[in-house]
N, C-alpha and C positions, 0 to 999 in steps of 0.2 A: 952484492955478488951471491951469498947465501938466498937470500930472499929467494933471486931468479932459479936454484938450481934444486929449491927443497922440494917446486913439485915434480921436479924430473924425478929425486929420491922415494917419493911418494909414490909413481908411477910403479918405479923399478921395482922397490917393495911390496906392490901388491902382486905385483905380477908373477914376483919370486914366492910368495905364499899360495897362489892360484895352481901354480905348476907343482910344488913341495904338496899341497894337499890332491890334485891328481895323479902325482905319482907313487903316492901312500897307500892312494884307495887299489889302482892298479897293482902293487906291489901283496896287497894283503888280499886281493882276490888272485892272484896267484897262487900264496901261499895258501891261501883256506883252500885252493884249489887244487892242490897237489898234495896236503896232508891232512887235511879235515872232512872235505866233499864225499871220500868212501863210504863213511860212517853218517856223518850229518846233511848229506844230500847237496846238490849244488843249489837248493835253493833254502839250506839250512830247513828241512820239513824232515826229515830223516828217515825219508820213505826207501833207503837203498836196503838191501837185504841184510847187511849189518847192522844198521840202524834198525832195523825190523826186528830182528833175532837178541838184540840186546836193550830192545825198549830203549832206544835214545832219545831224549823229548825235542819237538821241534821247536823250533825258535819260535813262534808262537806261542809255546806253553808257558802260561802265567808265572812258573815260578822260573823259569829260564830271563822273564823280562824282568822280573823283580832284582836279579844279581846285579850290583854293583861291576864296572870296569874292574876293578883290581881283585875282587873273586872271579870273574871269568879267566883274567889272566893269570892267578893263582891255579888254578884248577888245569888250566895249558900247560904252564909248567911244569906243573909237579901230576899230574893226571888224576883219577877220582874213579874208582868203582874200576868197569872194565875200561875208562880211556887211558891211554897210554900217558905218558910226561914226554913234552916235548923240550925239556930243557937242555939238552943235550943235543939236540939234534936243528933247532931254530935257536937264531939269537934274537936278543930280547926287542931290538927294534922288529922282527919278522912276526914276531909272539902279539907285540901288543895291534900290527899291521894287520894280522888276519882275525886278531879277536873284535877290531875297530870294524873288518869289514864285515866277519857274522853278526856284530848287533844294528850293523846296516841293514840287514834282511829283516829286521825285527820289521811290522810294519804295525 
């Protein structure tokens, strides 16, 4: 009886991981896109006028790729130079969702 039912479980669980990681990416391009996009541009190149005025490096910039996940979402939190901290204001699954999707734009 197991045998027959563990590839249905196998099914279910990929399926439920296919859907949890399309709805992370979507969730964190939201959020990069409602609180980070002004600053860091929608295509994280930081060419908007505060990005301009504040020398924000685009996600292309070498040392932007070099950072580790947990200094990016360090730096979210708690903010750095002129970026704000966002700890207060995202929680920490929305934090690490839109940091997941700015180093998506990394290309």
């Amino acid at each position: 009886m197991i045998n027959s039912i563990r590839p249905y479980l196998v099914v279910v669980l990929a399926v439920t991981v296919v859907i949890s990681v399309c709805l992370a990416q979507k969730s964190g391009e939201a959020t990069y896109t409602s609180k980070c996009a002004v600053c860091h541009g929608a295509d994280g190149m930081a060419r908007t006028s505060i990005g301009i005025a504040w020398k924000v490096k685009p996600v292309t910039d070498a040392s932007v790729g070099k950072m580790e996940l947990a200094e990016m979402l360090e730096v979210t939190r708690n903010g750095k130079g002129k970026m704000q901290s966002f700890k207060d204001k995202l929680s920490d699954a929305e934090l690490r969702a839109s940091v997941n999707y700015f180093r998506s734009l990394i290309k």
